[in-house]
C-alpha positions in Angstrom: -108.4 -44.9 -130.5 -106.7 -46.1 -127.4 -104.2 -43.4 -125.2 -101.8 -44.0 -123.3 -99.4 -42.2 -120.4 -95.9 -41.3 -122.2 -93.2 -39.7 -121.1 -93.5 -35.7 -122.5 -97.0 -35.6 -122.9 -99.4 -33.4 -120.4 -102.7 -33.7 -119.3 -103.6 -31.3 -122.3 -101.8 -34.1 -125.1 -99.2 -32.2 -126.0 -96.2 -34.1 -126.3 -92.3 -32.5 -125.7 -88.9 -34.0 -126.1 -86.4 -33.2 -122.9 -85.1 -30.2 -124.2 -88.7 -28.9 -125.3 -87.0 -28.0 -128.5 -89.7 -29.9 -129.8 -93.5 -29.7 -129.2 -96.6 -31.5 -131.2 -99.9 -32.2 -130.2 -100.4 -35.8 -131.4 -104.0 -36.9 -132.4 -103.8 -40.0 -130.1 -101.2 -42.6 -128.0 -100.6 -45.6 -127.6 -98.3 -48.3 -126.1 -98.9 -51.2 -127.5 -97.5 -54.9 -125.6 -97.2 -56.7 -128.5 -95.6 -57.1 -132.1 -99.6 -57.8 -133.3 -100.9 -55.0 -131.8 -98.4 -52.9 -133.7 -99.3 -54.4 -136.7 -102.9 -53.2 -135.8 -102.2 -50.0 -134.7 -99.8 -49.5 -137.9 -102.2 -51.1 -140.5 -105.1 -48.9 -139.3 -102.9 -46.0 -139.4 -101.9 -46.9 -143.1 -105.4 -47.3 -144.3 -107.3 -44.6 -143.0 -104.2 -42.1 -144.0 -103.1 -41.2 -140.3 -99.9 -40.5 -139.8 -97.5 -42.6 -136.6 -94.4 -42.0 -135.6 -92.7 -43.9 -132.1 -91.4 -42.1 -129.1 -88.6 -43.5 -126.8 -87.2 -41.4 -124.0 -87.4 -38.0 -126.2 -83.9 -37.1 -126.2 -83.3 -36.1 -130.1 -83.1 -32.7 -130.2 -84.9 -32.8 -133.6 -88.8 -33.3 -134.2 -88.1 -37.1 -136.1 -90.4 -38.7 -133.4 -92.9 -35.5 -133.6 -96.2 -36.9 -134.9 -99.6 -35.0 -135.2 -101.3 -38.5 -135.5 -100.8 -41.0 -133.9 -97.7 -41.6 -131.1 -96.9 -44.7 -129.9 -94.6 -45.5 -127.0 -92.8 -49.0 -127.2 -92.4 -49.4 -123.0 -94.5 -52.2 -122.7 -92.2 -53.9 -125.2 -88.8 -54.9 -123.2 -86.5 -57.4 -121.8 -84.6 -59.6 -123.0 -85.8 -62.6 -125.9 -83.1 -64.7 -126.2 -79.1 -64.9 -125.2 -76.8 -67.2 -127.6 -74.2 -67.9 -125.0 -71.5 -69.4 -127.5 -71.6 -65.8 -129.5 -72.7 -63.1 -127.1 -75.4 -62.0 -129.1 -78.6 -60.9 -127.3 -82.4 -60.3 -128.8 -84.1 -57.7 -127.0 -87.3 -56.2 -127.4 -86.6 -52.9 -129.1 -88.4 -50.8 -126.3 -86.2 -51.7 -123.5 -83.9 -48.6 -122.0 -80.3 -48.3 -122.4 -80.4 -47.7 -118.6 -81.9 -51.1 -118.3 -79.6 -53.2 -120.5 -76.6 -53.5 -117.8 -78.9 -55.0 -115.4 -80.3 -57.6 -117.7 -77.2 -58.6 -119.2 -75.6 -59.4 -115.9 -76.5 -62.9 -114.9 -75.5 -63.9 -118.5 -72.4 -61.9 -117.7 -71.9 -59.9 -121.2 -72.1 -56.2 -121.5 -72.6 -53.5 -124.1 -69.2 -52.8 -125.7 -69.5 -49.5 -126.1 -72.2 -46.6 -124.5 -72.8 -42.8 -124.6 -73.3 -40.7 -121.5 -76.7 -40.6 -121.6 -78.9 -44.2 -120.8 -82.0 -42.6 -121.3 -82.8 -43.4 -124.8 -84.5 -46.8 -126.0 -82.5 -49.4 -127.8 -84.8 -48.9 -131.1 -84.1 -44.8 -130.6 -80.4 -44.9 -130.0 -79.9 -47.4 -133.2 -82.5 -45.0 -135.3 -80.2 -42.3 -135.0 -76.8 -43.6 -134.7 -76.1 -43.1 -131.4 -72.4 -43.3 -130.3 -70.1 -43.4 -127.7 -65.9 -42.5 -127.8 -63.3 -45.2 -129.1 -61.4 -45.8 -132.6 -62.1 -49.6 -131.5 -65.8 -49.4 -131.1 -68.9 -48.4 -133.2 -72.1 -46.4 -132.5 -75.3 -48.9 -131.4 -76.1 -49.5 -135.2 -73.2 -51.2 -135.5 -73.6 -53.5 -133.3 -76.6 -55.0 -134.7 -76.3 -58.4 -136.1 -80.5 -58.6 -137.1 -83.6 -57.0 -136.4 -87.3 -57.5 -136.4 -89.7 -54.6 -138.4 -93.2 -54.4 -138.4 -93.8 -52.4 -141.9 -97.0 -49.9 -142.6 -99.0 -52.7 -144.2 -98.8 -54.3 -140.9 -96.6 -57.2 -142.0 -93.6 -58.2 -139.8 -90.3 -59.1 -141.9 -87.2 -60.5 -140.1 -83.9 -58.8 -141.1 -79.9 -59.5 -140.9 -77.4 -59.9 -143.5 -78.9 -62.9 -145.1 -82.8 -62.0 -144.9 -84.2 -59.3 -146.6 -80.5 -57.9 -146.7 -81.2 -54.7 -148.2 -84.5 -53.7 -146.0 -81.6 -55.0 -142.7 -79.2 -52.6 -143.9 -81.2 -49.8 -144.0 -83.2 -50.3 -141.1 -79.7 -50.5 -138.9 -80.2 -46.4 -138.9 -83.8 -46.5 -140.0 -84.6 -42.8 -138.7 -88.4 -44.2 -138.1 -89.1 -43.6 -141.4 -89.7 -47.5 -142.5 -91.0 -49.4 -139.6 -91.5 -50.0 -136.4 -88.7 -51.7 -134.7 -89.7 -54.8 -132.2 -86.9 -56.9 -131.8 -83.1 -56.1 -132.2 -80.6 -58.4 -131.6 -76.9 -56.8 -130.7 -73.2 -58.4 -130.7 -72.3 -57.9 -127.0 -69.1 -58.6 -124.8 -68.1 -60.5 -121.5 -68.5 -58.0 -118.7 -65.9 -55.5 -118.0 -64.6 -52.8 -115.8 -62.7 -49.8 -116.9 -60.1 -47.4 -115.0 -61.2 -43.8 -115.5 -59.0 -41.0 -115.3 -60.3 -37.8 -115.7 -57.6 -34.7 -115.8 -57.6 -31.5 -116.7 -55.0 -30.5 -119.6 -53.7 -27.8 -121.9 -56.0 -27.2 -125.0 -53.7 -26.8 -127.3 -51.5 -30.1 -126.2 -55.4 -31.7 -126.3 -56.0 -31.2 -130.0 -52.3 -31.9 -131.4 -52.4 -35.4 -129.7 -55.9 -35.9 -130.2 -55.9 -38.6 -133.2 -52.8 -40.2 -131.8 -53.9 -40.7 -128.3 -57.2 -42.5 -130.0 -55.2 -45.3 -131.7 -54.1 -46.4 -128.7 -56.3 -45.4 -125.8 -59.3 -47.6 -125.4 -62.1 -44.8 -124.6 -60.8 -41.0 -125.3 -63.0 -37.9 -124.9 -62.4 -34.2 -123.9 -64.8 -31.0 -122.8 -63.7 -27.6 -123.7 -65.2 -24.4 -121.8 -65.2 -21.7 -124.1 -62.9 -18.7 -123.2 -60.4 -20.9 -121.7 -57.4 -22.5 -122.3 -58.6 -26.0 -120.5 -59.4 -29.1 -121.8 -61.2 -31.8 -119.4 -60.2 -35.1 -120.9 -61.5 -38.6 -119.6 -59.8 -41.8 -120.8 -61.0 -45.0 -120.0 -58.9 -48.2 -120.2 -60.8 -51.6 -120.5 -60.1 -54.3 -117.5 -60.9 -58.0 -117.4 -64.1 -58.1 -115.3 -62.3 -59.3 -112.2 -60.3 -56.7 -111.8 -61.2 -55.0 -108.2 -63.3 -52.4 -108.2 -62.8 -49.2 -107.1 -65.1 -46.5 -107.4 -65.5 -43.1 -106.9 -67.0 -42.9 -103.1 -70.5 -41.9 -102.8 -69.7 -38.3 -100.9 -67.2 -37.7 -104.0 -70.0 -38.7 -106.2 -72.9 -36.5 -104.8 -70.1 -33.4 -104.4 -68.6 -33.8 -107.6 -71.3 -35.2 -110.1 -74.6 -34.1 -108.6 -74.1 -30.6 -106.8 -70.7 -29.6 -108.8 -71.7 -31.2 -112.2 -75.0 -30.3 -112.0 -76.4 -27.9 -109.6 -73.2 -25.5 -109.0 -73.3 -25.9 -113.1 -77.2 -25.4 -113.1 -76.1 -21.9 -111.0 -73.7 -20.9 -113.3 -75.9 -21.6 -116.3 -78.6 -19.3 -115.3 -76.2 -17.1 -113.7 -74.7 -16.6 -117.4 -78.1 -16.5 -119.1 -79.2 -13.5 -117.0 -75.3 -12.0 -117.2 -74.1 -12.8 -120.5 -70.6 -10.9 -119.2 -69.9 -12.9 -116.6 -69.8 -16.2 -118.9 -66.2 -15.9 -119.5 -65.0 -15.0 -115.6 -67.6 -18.6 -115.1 -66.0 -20.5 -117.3 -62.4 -19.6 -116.1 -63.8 -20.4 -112.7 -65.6 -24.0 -113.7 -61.9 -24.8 -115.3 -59.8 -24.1 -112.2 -62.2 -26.0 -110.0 -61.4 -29.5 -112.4 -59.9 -32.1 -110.4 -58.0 -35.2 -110.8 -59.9 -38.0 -110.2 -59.0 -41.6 -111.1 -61.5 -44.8 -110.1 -62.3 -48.1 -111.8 -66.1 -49.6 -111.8 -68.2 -51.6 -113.7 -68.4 -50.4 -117.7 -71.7 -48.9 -117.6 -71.0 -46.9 -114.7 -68.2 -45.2 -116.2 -69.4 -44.5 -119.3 -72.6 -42.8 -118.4 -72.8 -39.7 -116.5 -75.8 -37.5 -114.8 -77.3 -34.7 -116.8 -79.3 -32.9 -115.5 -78.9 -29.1 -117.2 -81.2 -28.4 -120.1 -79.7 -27.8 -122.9 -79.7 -28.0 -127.3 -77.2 -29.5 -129.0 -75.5 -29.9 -132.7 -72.8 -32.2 -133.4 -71.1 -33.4 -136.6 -69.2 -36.2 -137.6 -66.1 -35.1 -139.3 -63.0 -37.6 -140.9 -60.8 -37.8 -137.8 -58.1 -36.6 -139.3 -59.6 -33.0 -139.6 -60.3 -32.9 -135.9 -57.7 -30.4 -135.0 -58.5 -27.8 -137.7 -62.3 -28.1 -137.6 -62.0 -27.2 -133.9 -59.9 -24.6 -134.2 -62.2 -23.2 -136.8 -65.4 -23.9 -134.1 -63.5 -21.9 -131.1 -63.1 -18.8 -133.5 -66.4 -18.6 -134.2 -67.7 -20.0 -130.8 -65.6 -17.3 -128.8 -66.3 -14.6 -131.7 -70.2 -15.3 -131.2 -72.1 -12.1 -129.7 -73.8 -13.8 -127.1 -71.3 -15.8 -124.6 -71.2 -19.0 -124.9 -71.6 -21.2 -121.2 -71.8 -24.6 -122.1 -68.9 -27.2 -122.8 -67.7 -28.6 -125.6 -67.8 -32.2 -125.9 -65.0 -34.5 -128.9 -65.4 -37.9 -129.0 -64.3 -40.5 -131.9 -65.7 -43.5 -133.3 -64.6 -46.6 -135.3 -65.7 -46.5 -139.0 -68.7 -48.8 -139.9 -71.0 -49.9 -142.8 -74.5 -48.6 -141.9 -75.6 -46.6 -145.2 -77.0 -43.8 -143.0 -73.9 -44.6 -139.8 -72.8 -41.0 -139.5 -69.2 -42.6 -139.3 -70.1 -44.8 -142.1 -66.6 -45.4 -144.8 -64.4 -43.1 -142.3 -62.7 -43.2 -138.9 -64.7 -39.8 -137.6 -64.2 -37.7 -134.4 -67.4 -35.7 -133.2 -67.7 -32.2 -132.3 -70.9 -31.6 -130.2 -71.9 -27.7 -129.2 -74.5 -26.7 -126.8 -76.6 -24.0 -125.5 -78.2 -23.7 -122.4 -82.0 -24.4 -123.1 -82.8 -21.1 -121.9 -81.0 -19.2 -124.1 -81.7 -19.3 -128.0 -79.8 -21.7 -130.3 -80.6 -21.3 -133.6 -78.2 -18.4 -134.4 -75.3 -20.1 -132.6 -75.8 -23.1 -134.2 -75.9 -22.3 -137.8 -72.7 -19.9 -136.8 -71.1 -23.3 -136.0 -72.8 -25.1 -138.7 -71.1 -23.7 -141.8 -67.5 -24.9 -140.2 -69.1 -28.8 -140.3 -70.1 -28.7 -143.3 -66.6 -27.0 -144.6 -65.3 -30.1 -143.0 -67.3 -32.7 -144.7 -69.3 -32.9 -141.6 -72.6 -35.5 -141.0 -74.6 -34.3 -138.7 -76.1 -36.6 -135.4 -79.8 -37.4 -136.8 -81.5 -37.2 -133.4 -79.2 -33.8 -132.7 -79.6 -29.9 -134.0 -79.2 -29.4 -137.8 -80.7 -28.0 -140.7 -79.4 -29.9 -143.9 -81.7 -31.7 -146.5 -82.5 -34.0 -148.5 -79.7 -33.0 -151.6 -77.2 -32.3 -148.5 -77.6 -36.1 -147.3 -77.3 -37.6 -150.5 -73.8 -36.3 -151.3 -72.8 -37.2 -147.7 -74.1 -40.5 -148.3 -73.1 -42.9 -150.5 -75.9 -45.4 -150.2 -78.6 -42.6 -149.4 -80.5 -43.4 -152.3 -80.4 -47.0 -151.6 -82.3 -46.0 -148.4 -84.6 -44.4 -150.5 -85.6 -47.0 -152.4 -86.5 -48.6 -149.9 -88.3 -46.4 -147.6 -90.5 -45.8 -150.7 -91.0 -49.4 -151.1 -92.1 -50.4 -148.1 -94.2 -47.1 -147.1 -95.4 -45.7 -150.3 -97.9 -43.4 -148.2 -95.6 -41.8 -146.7 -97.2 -43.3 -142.9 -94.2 -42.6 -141.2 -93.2 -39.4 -142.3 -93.4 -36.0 -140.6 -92.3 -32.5 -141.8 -88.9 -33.0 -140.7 -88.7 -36.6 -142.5 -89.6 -34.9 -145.5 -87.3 -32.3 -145.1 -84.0 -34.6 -144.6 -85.5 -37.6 -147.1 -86.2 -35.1 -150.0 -89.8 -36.9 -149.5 
């Protein structure tokens, strides 16, 4: 079996994601350059009963690409295919890098419409899991996916959209890996735009009262909270015609601000707070009075996405929007009543409401509550603290994020989910792509 160099995986084959929430010891690797060598790789694996899953740029926080068979990376499989001018849809190979996607999309002058602050992932990871950004106008990536190209466990390909194979499109627009290798995707993109950031801090409690209003008619809305404070950082981003002048933030401000305040002063305080759990409250007090004002205007993609460099694990849920103000309410009592002080931010962000069966804002107009710990401090406590308030709120968790619901959970929450089923089972009836946690969410 062939091996290959991925990203996670040490000279002794063990693979981790970023956070190292997640560690497996795959059997073999590969990165295959083509669709037909993934048909190969993924018939072989079929037949002989070896299990595959694919690994992007390891940023779910859950084990859905873990695989003790066989791990392939799709790097060799990027760029761009095709670009139909007249509706701003672009085919790309599904390994390419969100981080990528800006650059290639410029000469054809479109854009992504929407992005998350983190460019890390692939394009076939960030649709898989139903990765999002902020904005009541805008969907997550599965959303904006207008067809897609599978490669299935018998090693057939099968060409997908709204028109063929419908049913196999639909639920491979938030496949979770568990029915095929993605190779192509094609997404509904936009012309090329700027956007005016401001970023201010603001009372909490104003924060969450305007919350859903300020999302109907804000383009791009988002806040942090520190626990044990009274702060809320919020960033709003309005969208501007692509000729609008730029002006960004200047690269001193940047390196201060982003790099050594945003990341290494924040690195500090982390492990500062980790060692002195007491201290986490004066910190955060501190962290919120040092917030500035700061107002610039860029290119889209360098707004929206944002270094981040501090470990950490993270849980977020999709709750109806509506709800936001209660269910975080409900989150600070039991985030600030938590034993073990709490360092990290809080991050709430909405989304548009779409019709992927697995979308985790599928049917509603949802706002997401994301909660961290520092990776070198334990999670799981914290988070299933936290947990029981989602799910009180008819909360979905993030599929690539911290969670531990199952299959009977996801089939209440989800009103296609055994449409899914069906045809996961159909189309890998050996069960190929499935790993312990796959079987744990799918019921499988």
């Amino acid at each position: 079996m062939r091996t290959a160099r991925l990203e996670g995986l040490d000279r002794n084959g063990t693979w981790r994601n970023w956070a190292a929430s997640v560690v497996a010891r795959p059997s073999g690797t590969a990165a295959p350059g083509s669709e037909d060598e993934i048909s190969t790789l993924l018939a072989g694996a079929n037949d002989s009963g070896t299990r595959l899953k694919v690994v992007g740029g390891g940023h779910s926080f859950t084990p859905i690409a873990a695989s003790d068979g066989l791990l392939l990376s799709l790097d060799a499989l990027t760029g761009i295919v095709h670009v139909d001018a007249a509706t701003a849809r672009v085919r790309f190979r599904a390994g390419t890098r969100l981080r990528d996607v800006a650059r290639l999309l410029e000469p054809h002058g479109l854009a992504l419409a929407n992005m998350g602050d983190i460019d890390h992932q692939s394009l076939a990871g960030a649709i898989s899991t139903s990765t999002h950004g902020t904005g009541l106008g805008f969907t997550g990536f599965s959303g904006m996916v207008t067809a897609l190209r599978l490669v299935l466990p018998d090693g057939s390909a099968r060409e997908c959209s709204p028109t063929s194979n419908p049913d196999l499109f639909q639920a491979a627009r938030v496949g979770l890996g568990a029915l095929g290798v993605l190779t192509e995707v094609t997404l509904q993109c936009v012309p090329r735009f700027k956007l005016r950031a401001l970023e201010a801090p603001e009372p909490l409690e104003g924060m969450l009262e305007s919350f859903v209003e300020r999302c109907a008619g804000t383009d791009h809305l988002e806040f942090y909270w520190f626990p044990h404070t009274e702060v809320a950082l919020a960033k709003t981003n309005k969208r501007l015609p692509d000729n609008t002048a730029s002006d960004p933030v200047p690269l001193r401000s940047r390196l201060i601000d982003d790099e050594l305040l945003g990341n290494g002063a924040f690195a500090l305080t982390c492990r500062l707070g980790a060692a002195l759990p007491w201290m986490v409250p004066r910190l955060n007090r501190f962290a919120a009075r040092a917030l500035a004002v700061r107002e610039y205007t860029d290119q889209s993609e360098r707004v929206f996405v944002a270094p981040r460099r501090v470990r950490f694990r993270e849980m977020e849920y999709a709750i109806p929007l509506g709800a936001l103000p209660a269910a975080f309410n409900q989150v600070r009592r039991v985030v600030e009543a938590y034993p073990q002080k709490i360092s990290f931010p809080l991050e709430v962000r909405s989304a548009a409401a779409d019709d992927t069966w697995l979308g985790t804002a599928t049917g509603r107009e949802t706002a997401y509550i994301a909660v961290h710990r520092y990776a070198r401090e334990p999670a799981g406590d914290f988070l299933a603290s936290v947990e029981k308030v989602f799910t009180e709120f008819d909360g979905r968790p993030h599929w690539g994020k911290l969670h531990t619901r199952d299959g009977a959970f996801f089939e209440a929450a989800y009103p296609r989910f055994g449409d899914f089923l069906a045809q996961r089972d159909a189309v890998d009836p050996h069960g190929t792509l499935l790993n312990e946690h796959l079987r744990h969410i799918l019921g499988r």
